[in-house]
Structures are given as structure tokens and as C-alpha cells.
C-alpha positions as CSV (number, residue, x, y, z in Angstrom):
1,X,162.6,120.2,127.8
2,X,160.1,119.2,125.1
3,X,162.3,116.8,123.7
4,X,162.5,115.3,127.8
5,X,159.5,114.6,127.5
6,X,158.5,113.3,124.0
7,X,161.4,111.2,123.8
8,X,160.4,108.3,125.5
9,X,156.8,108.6,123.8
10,X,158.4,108.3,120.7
11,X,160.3,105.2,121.6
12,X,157.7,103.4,122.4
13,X,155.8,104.4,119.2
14,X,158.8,102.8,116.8
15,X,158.8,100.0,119.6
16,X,155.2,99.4,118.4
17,X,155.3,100.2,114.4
18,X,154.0,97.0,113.5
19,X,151.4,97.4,115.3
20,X,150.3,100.7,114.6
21,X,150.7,99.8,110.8
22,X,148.5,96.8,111.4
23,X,146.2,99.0,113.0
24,X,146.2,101.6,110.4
25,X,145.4,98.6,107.7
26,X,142.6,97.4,109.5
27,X,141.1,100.3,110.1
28,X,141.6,101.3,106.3
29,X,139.8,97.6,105.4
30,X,137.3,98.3,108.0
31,X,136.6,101.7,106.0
32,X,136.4,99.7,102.7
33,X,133.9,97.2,103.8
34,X,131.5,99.7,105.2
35,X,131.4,101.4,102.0
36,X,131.2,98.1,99.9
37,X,128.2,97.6,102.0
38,X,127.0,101.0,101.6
39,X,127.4,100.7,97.6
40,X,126.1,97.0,97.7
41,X,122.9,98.7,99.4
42,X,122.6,100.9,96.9
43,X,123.0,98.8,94.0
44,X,120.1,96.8,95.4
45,X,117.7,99.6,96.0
46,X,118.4,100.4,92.6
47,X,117.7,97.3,90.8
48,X,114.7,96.6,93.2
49,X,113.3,100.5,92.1
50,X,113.8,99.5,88.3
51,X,111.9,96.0,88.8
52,X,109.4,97.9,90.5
53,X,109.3,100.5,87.6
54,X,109.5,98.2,84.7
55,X,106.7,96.0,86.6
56,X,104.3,99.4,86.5
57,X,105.0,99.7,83.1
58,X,103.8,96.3,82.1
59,X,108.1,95.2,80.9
60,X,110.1,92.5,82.6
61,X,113.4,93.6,83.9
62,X,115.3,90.4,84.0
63,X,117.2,88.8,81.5
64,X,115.6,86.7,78.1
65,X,117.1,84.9,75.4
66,X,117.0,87.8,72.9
67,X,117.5,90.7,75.4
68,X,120.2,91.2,78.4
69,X,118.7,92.3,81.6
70,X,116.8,95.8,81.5
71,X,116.4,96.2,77.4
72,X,112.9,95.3,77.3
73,X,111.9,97.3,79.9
74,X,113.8,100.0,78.3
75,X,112.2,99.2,75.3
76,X,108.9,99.8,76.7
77,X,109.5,102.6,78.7
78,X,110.4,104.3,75.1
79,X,107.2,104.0,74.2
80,X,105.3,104.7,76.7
81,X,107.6,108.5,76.1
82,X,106.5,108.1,72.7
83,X,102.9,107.6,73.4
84,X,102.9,110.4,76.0
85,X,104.0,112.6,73.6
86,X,101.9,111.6,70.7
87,X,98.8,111.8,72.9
88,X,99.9,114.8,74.7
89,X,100.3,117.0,70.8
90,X,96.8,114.9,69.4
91,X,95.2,116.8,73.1
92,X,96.9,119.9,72.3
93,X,95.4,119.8,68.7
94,X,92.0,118.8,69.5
95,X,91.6,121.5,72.5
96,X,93.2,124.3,69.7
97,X,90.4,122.7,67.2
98,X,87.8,123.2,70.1
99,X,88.7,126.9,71.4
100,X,88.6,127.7,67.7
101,X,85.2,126.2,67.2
102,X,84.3,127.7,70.4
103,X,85.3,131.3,69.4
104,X,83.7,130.8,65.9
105,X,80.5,129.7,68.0
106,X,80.5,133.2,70.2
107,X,81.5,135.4,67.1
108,X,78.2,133.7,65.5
109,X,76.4,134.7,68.6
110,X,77.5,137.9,68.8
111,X,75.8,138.6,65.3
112,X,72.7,137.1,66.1
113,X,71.9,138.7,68.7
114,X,73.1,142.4,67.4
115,X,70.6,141.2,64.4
116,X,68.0,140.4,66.6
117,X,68.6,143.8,68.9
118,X,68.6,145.7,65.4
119,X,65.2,143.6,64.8
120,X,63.9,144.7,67.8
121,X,65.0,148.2,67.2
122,X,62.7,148.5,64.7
123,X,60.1,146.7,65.9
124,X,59.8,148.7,69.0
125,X,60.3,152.5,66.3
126,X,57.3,150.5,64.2
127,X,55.0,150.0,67.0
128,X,55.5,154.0,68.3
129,X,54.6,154.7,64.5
130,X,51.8,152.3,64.6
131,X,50.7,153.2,68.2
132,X,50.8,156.5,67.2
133,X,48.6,156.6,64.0
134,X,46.4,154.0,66.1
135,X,46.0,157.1,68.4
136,X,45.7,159.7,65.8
137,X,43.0,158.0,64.1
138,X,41.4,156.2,67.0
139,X,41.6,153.0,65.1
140,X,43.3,149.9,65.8
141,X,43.9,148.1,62.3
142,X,46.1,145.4,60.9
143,X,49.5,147.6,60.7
144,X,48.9,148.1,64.4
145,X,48.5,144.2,65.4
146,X,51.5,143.4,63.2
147,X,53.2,145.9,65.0
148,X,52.6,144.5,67.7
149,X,53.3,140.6,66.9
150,X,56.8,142.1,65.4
151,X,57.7,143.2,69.0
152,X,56.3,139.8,70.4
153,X,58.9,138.3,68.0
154,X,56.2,137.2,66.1
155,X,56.5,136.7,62.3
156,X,53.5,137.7,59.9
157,X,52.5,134.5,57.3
158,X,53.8,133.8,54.7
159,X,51.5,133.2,51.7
């Protein structure tokens, strides 16, 4: 029953083999030129992205006596890499030369001022001595007043 009904189909398609070879070609080239076009395309977004790239990077793309087409710009974009990466370890060096002058900046701090709090210190245990006696005696004198300027922050003259 099946083969009723395919036979004839099938007749007419060897009837028409040339044909349907013909088609399958053409739809085969058809295939081939839209990806030509499609990898022409391509191609030409390319080289238009590297002229604009070597054009940015201050390089010509195109071809010179001494150099085939896209050396010089290759040359260039070399070292601009090269400069990147100079500049980029000369930045890392000076901001490791500036944290450590930084840190050696607060560490100096830090002892001043636990020099000057031990300054105080004793300014402030000099002028309870002094303040005291001062009391004691009733009399304010000169160990008193330099008491005093040392908790001012005042130095006595030198002589």
C-alpha cells in the first residue's frame, strides 16, 4: 500500500534529478556567498578597529617602504606595554617609598608625643610639689612660677 502510493512520487523525483541537483548546487553556492559576505564583513570591521587603534596610539597601520602593513603599529603598541609597565613598577616603587616614609613619619610622632605626655607628667607631679610647699609655707617663689611655666609648656632661660 505504501509502496502504491510512493511509487509514482518517486518517479517523478528521478524524472527531475537534474533539477533537484541543480537546486541542491545553488543552494549550496547561495550558502557560500552569504558566508563570504559574512567573513568579508568581518575582515573589514577588523581592519577598520586596528586603524582606529593604531590611529589612538599615534602608529600608522598601512603599509611603508621599510614595514608591511600593521608592523609599525605593532611596533608602537609594544611600547606603549612597555611604558605601561615601566611606569606602572616606578608608581608602585614610589607609593612603597612614600607609605614607608609615611609610617617612619607616625612612629616619629608617636615618640614625641609619649615624650611630651611624660613631660607633662612631670610637670603637672612638679607643680602639686610646688603648689603644695607654696601652700605649706604660704609663699609663692620662683620654684612655684617655674612650675607653673613647665606646665604652660614653657621653658626656663637659658643662660
Amino acid at each position: 500500500m505504501i509502496r502504491r502510493l510512493l511509487s509514482p512520487l518517486f518517479a517523478k523525483i528521478r524524472a527531475e534529478a537534474t533539477f533537484l541537483v541543480l537546486l541542491a548546487v545553488a543552494a549550496g553556492g547561495a550558502w557560500f556567498y552569504v558566508q563570504y559576505k559574512q567573513v568579508r564583513a568581518d575582515r573589514d570591521d577588523l581592519q577598520h578597529r586596528a586603524e582606529m587603534i593604531c590611529a589612538r596610539a599615534g602608529a600608522d597601520w598601512s603599509q611603508t617602504k621599510d614595514a608591511k602593513r600593521g608592523v609599525l603599529c605593532a611596533r608602537r603598541a609594544a611600547e606603549l606595554a612597555t611604558f605601561k609597565a615601566t611606569a606602572d613598577q616606578e608608581t608602585a616603587r614610589l607609593l612603597a617609598a612614600a607609605m614607608e616614609e609615611a609610617n617612619a613619619r607616625a612612629t616619629k610622632d608617636i615618640e614625641n608625643a609619649s615624650i611630651s605626655a611624660a613631660r607633662m607628667r612631670d610637670a603637672l607631679s612638679r607643680m602639686e610639689t610646688a603648689d603644695a610647699q607654696a601652700e605649706r609655707r604660704n609663699l609663692v617663689d620662683r620654684e612655684w612660677t617655674s612650675a607653673v611655666n613647665g606646665v604652660a609648656g614653657l621653658r626656663a632661660p637659658t643662660r
